[in-house]
C-alpha positions as CSV (number, residue, x, y, z in Angstrom):
1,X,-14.3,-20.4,12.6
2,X,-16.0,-22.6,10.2
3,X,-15.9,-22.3,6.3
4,X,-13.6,-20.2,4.3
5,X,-11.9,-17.4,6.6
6,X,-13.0,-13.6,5.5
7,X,-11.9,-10.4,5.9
8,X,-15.0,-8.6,7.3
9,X,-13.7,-11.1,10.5
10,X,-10.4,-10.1,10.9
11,X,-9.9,-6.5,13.3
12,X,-8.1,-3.5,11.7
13,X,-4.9,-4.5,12.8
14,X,-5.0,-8.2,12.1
15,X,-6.5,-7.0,7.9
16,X,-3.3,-4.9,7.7
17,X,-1.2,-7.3,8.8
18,X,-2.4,-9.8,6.8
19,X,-2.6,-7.4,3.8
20,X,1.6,-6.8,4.5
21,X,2.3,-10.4,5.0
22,X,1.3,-11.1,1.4
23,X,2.9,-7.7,-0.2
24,X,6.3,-8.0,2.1
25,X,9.3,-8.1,0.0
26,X,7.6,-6.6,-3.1
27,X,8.4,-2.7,-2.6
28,X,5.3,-1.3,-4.5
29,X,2.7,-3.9,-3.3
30,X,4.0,-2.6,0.1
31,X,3.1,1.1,-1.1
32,X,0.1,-0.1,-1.7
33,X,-1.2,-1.5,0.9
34,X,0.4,1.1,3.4
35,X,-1.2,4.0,1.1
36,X,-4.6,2.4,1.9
37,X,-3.7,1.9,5.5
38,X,-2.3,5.3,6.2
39,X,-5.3,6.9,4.4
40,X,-7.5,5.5,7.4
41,X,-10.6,5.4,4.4
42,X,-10.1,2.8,2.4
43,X,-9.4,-0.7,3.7
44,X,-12.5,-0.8,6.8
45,X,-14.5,-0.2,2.8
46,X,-13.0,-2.9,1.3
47,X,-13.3,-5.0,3.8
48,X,-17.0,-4.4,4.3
49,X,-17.8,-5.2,0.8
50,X,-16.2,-8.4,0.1
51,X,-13.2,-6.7,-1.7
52,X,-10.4,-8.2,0.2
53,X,-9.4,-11.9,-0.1
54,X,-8.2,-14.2,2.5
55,X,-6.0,-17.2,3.2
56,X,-4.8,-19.2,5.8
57,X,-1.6,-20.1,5.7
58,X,1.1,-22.5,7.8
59,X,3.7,-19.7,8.2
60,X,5.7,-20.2,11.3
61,X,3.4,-17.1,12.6
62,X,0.5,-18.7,11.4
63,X,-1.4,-15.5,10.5
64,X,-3.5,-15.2,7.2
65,X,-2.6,-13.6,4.4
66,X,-4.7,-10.9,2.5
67,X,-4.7,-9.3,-1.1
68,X,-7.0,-6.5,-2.6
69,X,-9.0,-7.7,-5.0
70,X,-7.6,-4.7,-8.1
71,X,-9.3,-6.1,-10.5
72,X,-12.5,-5.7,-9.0
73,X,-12.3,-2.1,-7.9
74,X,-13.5,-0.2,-11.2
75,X,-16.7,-2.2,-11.6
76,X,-17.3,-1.5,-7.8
77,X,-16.5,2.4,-8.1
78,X,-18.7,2.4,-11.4
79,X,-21.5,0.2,-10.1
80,X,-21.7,2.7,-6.4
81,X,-20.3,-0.4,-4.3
82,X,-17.5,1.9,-3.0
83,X,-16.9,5.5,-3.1
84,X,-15.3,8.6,-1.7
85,X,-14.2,11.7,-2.1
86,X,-12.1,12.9,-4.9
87,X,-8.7,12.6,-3.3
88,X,-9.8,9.6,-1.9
89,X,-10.6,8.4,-4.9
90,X,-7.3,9.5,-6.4
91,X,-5.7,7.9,-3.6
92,X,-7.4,4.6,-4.4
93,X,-6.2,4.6,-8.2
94,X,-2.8,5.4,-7.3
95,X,-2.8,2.3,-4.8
96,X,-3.9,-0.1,-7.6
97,X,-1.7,1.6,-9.9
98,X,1.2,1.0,-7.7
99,X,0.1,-2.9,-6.7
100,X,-1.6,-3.8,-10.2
101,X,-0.3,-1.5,-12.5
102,X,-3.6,0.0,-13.0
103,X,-2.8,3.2,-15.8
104,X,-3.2,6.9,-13.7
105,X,-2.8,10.2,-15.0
106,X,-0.6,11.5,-12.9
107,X,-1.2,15.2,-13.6
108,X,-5.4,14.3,-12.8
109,X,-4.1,12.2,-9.9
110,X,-1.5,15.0,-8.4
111,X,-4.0,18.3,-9.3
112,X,-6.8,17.0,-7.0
113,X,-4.8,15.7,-3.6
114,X,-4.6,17.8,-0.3
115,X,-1.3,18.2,0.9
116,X,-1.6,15.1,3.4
117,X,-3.2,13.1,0.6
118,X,-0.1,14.2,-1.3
119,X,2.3,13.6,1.4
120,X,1.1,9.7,1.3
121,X,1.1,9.2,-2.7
122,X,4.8,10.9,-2.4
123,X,5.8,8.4,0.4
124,X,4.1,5.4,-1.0
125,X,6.2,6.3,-4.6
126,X,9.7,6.5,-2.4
127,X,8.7,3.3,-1.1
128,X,8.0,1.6,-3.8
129,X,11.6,3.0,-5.4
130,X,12.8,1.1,-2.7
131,X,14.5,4.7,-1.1
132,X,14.1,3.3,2.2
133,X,16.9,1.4,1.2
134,X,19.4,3.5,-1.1
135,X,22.8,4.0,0.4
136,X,25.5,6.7,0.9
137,X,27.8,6.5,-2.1
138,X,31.1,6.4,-0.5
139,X,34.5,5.1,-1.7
140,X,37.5,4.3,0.1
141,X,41.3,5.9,-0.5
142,X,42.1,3.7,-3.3
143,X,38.6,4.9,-5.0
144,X,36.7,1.6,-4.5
145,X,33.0,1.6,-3.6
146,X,32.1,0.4,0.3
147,X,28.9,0.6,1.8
148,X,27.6,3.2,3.5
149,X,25.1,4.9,5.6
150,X,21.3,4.0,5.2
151,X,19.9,7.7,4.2
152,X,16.2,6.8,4.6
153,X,13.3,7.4,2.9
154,X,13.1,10.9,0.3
155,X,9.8,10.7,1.3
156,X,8.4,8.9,5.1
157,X,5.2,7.8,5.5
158,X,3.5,10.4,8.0
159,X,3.7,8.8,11.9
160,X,0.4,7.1,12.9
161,X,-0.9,7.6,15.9
């Protein structure tokens, strides 16, 4: 490839992965990304118009990394370079809420979602708590803490086919 790599060449699975690379290991840039993934709307759009960044890296697996560009996502929506429908709309705001802290009402945000559009704001929200993660609380005979049991998300992300 010559010049600067961009992510209108990168397949659907190689964008998301690139998109994850960058956001692994920050919880709500994860929810992010994986809200506009699991949405199946948003990221082939932001792709197409230039509103996804890319880098090459020398990671031992060598793949690029990506990042929404958040800042440039109202002037888009205002200007007619993007849009959708109103829960995918809402779905959009809440991802650049979650990854940029971008303000959202969350009573406009919640009244206009469908209930699969809701199941993926309340899954990208238990992500971003970091509930994949939380524990058992469990103590021992003497009343000390130990580790227990992974209980899994509140709220999964829906499976993907």
């Amino acid at each position: 490839m010559l010049g600067e790599p961009l992510a209108v060449d990168l397949d659907p699975l190689d964008l998301e992965s690139a998109l994850l690379r960058a956001a692994v290991g920050d919880y709500a840039a994860e929810a992010a990304v994986l809200l506009l993934v699991d949405s199946g709307y948003w990221l082939p759009r932001l792709q197409a118009v230039g509103l996804i960044d890319i880098a090459l890296d020398g990671d031992a697996d060598g793949g690029p990394w990506a990042a929404v560009l958040w800042s440039d996502l109202d002037r888009s929506l205002r200007a007619g370079v993007i849009g959708g429908s109103s829960g995918q709309l809402r779905l959009l705001r809440a991802a650049a809420s979650l990854a940029d802290g971008q303000p959202v009402d969350l009573a406009d945000l919640t009244a206009g979602l469908d209930r699969a559009e809701l199941t993926l704001v309340l899954a990208a929200l238990a992500h971003a708590a970091g509930s994949h993660e939380h524990r058992a609380v469990v103590r021992d005979a003497g009343g000390a803490l130990q580790p227990g049991a992974l209980l899994g998300p509140v709220v999964s992300w829906p499976f993907r086919d």
